[in-house]
N, C-alpha and C positions, 0 to 999 in steps of 0.2 A: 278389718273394718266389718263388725259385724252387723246383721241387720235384726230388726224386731220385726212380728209378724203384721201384715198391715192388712185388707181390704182387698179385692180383688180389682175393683175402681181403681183405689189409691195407688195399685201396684201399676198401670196403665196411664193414670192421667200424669202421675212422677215420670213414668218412663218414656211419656212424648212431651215433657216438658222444656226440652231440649229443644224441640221443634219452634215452640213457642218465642225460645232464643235467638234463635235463627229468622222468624219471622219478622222478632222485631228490629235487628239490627239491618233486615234488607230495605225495611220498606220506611223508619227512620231518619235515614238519608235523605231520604225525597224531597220531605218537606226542609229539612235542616238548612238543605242546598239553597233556599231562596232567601236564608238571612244569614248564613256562613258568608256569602259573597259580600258583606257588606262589612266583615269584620277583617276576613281575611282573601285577599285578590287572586282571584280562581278565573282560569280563562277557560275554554271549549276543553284542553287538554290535559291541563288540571283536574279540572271538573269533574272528568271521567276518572282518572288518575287518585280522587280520592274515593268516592264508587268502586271503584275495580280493586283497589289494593284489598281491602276484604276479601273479596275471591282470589288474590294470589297468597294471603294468607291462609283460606281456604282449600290452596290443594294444597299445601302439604300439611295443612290439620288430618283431613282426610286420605291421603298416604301414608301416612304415621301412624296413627289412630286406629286402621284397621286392623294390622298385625299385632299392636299391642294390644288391643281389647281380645286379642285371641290367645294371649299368652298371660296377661294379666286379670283378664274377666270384665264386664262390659260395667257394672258398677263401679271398678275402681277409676276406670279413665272417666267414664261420667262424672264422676267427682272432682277430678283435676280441669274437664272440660269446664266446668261450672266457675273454680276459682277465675279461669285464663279468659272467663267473658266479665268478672267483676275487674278481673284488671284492666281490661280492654273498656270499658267504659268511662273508668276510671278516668284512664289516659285521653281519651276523646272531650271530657266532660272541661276536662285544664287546658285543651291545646291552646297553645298562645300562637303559631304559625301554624302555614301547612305541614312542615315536616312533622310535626307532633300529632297535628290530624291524619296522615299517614300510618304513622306508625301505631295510632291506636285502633285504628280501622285493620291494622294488618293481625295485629294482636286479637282484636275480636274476629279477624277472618280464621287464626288459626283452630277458636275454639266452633264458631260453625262449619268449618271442613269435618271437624270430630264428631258433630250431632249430625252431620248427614251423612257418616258412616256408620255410628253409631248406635243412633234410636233406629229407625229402623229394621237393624239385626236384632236389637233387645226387645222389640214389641212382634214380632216375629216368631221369636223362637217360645218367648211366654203364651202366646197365644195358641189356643186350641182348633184344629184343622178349622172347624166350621165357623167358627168366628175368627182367622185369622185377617180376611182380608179388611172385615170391616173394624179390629183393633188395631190392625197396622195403620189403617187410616186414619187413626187417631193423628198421626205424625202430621200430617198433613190439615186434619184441621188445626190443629196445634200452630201450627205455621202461617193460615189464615187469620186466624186470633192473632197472632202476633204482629200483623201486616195492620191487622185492623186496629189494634191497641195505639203500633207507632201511628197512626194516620191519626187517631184523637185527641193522643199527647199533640202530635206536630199543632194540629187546631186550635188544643187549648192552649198552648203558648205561644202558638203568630202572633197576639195582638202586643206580647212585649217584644217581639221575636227573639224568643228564647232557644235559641238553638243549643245549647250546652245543659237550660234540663231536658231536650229533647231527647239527646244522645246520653246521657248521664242515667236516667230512670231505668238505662237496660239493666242497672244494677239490684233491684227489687223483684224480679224473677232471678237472675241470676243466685242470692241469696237462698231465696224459696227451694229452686233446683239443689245448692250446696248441702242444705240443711233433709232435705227431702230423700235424698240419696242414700242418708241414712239409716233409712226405713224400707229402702226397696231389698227383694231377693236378690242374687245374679240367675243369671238364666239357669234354667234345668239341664239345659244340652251340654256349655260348659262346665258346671258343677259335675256332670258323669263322666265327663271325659276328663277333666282337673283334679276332682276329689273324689264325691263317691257314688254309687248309685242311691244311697240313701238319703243324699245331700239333694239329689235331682228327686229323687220323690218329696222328701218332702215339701219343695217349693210346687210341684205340679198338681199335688192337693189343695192348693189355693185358687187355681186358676181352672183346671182339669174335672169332668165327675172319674169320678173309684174306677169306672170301668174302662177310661180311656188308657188309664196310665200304663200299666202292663203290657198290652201292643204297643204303643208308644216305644216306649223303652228297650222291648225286644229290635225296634227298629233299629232306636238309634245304637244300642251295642252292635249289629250287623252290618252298620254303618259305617262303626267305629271298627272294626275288624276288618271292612275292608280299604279304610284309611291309608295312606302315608302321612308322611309329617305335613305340618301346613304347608312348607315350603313348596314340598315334592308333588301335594295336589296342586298349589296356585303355579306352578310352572309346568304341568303335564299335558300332553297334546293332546288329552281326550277335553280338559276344563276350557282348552282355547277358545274355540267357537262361540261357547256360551259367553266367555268373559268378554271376547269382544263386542256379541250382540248387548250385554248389559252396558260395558263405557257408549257403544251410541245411540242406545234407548235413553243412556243419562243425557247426554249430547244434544240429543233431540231435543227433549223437555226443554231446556234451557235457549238453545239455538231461533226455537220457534218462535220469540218474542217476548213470551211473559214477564220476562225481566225487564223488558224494555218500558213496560207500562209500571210494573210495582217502583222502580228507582226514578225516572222518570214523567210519572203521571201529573205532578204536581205544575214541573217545568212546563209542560207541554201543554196543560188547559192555559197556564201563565200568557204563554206566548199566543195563544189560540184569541186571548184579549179577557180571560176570566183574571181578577185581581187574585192576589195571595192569596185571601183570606179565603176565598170560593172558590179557588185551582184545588186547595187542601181538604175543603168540603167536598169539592167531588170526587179525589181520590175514597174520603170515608165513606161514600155513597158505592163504588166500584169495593172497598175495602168489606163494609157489609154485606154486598151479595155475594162475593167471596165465601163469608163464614156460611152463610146459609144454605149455597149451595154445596157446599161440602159435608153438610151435614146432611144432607139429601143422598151424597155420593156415596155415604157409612152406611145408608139405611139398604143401599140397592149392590153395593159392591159383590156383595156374596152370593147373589141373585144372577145374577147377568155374568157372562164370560168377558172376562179381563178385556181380549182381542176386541169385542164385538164393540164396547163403550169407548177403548182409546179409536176405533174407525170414524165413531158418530161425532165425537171429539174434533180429530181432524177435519172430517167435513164442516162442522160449524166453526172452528178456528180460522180455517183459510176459507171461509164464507165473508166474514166479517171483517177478515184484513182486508180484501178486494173491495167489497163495498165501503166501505171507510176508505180506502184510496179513491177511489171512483169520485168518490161523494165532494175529497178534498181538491180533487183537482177540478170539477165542474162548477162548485158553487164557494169552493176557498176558505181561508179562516179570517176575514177580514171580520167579518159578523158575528156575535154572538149567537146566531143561528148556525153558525160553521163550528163553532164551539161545542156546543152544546151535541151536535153530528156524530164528532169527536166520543163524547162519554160515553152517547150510547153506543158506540161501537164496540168501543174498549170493554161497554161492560158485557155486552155478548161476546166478546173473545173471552174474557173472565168467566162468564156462566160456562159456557161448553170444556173450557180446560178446567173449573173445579168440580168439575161429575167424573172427569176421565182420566185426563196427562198429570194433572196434579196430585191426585192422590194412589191412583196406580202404579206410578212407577216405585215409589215407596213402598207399596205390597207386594211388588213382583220383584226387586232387586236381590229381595234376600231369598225368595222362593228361588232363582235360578241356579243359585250355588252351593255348594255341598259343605256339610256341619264344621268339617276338619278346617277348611278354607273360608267359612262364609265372611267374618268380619273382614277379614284381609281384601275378599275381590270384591264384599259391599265396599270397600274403600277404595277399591282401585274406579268403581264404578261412579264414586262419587269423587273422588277425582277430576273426571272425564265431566263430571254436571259442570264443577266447579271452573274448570277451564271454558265449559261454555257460558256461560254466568259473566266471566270476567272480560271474553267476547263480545259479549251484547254491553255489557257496562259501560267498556271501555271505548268503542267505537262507535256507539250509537250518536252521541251528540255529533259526534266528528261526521258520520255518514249525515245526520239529517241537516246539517251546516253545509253540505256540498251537494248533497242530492234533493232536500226535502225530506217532510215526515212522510208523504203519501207515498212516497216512490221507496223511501225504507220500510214501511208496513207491505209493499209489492213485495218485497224481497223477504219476509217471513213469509207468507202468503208463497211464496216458492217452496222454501224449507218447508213447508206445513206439507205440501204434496208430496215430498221427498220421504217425510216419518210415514206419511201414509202408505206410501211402497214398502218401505220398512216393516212395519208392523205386519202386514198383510203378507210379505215373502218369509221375512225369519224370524218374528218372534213365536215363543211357545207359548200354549193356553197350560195357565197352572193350577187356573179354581176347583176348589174343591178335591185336592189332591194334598197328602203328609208331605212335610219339607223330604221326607226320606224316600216316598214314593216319587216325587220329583230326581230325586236325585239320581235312585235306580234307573229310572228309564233315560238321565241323561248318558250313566254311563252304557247301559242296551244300546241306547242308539250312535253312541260314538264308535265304541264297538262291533256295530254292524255297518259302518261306513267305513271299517277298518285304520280307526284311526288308533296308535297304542298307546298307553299308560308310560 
């Protein structure tokens, strides 16, 4: 599959298109959920059960997916990920029961497990040091756009409640991506370690100036020389450390809530006493400040140390969970004032996660692991999101049915402190550093704590 030379835009906004896919298939559901129920009999456990089965879809998209984009090249599986979300739509768009709405949600989980090991490492390794953080976060607004797209469609089809082209439409980016792929490079990094050095220069002349490429490349051959097989770096006791701080920096992201509000939001103004049609408008309202502030997050990512914005992050995250509790248990959702309490909170926990936790982690996953390994432990790392994702999906309705929503938003507002310790004790700052200079001083510093190869 070969590719034609495209843009150096086109080579990026292709390569987080995937994000976009993932976007919309998360945040889709939401609205879907308030006129599925009427077609087909979904109870609290269900409910979550058709929510979550995408994320069990999604880990093993994303356990699979990383070791093969490492052996096959990150375009070829990007291509196959693209088919396995038109058939995943497909299947969702005909369900005639739940088990068929199951299984098309798992089928579209298995191809977003793939985009969220996947895009990632390939906007990553295309990217030039100084603009890597703010092209990797492409992924991420990619994925905003897609959160925002589903929240429009859901709006514009509630008044037939159209839930079937709600879910059905993911097949018109899915197309775009299939056909789009065609036109992208693979990575420079794979191409020198797979085929040639010539094959890596010439893609890095589209993205790179003349004078980077050469250190560049001397890197990554010293890199590659002091390599083992994939296998032997993703199982060696010097990569341990890092691989496990990346599964619960994924962990985190996910754990902390934000999925509770993008799958969710719609239910939950619902019940707050906002009708369908205005539950749906305020998720697009939470959904646009989303895209905006992420695009805010592109402009300053490269500026500001990684650490310093996911800290600010967490403090207005578990700022907003506690006042929005507070707020719900003093003055209640009986009112449309208790409502409306609600959005604004939601949408301050939204602003401060898309400047920091949401598009950061996506820049820093593939910065923490080494060339020979990166797809495989971005996938083990994505993974670990996926398994939290399917966490929050799957037991949030259940938790806010026995506890309350106040007293569930208390309990992110806890996690939120927990990433904060986190970040602050063991992650590393990686801005403004080569994936290769990263990598050397992961193996200096494993090596001086005596750990072996």
């Amino acid at each position: 599959m070969k590719s034609k030379i495209i843009s150096k835009k086109m080579i990026f906004f292709l390569g987080a298109l995937g994000g976009l896919l993932y976007g919309y298939d998360m945040g889709v559901i939401s609205g879907a959920l308030l006129f599925i129920k009427d077609d087909i009999l979904l109870t609290s456990f269900t409910e979550g059960l058709v929510v979550s089965s995408m994320l069990i879809g999604a880990i093993f998209g994303s356990g699979f997916s990383g070791p093969l984009s490492d052996r096959f090249g990150r375009r070829r599986l990007v291509f196959m990920i693209s088919i396995v979300f038109i058939l995943g739509a497909l299947a969702l768009a005909a369900a005639p029961n739940m088990t068929v709405l199951v299984i098309g949600r798992l089928i579209i989980g298995l191809a977003v497990g793939g985009s969220t090991a996947i895009v990632p490492v390939y906007l990553s390794e295309m990217a030039p040091t100084e603009q890597r953080g703010s092209l990797s976060s492409l992924n991420q607004l990619m994925i905003t756009i897609g959160i925002l797209s589903s929240y429009l469609v859901n709006y514009a089809f509630a008044p037939i409640e159209g839930w079937r082209w709600m879910v059905g439409l993911a097949v018109v980016p899915s197309l775009i991506l299939m056909i789009g792929v065609l036109f992208m490079p693979e990575s420079p990094r794979w191409l020198l370690e797979h085929h040639s050095e010539a094959a890596a220069r010439a893609v890095m002349k589209l993205t790179r100036k003349p004078e980077q490429i050469d250190p560049e490349i001397d890197e990554m051959k010293e890199i590659n020389r002091l390599s083992d097989s994939t296998w032997k770096v993703l199982s060696s006791s010097w990569l341990r450390p890092t691989l496990i701080i990346g599964c619960c920096f994924a962990l985190f992201q996910q754990i902390i809530g934000i999925n509770a509000i993008i799958y969710y939001a719609p239910t939950i103004f619902s019940e707050a006493g906002l009708g369908d049609a205005t539950a749906i408008l305020g998720t697009v309202g939470i959904g646009t400040v989303n895209v905006i502030i992420t695009i805010f997050a592109i402009m300053i990512i490269d500026k500001i140390d990684r650490k310093k914005l996911l800290i600010i992050g967490n403090a207005g995250m578990v700022a907003s969970l506690i006042i929005m509790a507070v707020l719900i248990w003093t003055i209640g959702l009986e009112s449309s004032f208790g409502a409306w309490i609600i959005v604004a909170c939601l949408t301050l926990f939204i602003i401060f996660f898309a400047f920091t936790w949401g598009p950061i982690l996506w820049v820093m996953l593939p910065e923490l692991f080494p060339m020979r390994a990166r797809g495989a432990a971005t996938g083990i790392a994505a993974l670990a999101l996926s398994i939290g994702s399917l966490l929050v999906a799957q037991f949030f309705p259940m938790m806010s049915d026995v506890m309350g929503i106040g007293q569930v938003f208390l309990v992110f507002a806890v996690i939120g402190i927990a990433a904060l310790i986190f970040v602050i004790k063991f992650l590393p700052e990686t801005r403004g550093r080569s994936l290769e200079e990263i990598e050397a001083e992961l193996r200096r510093r494993t090596s001086a704590k005596g750990v072996k190869e």
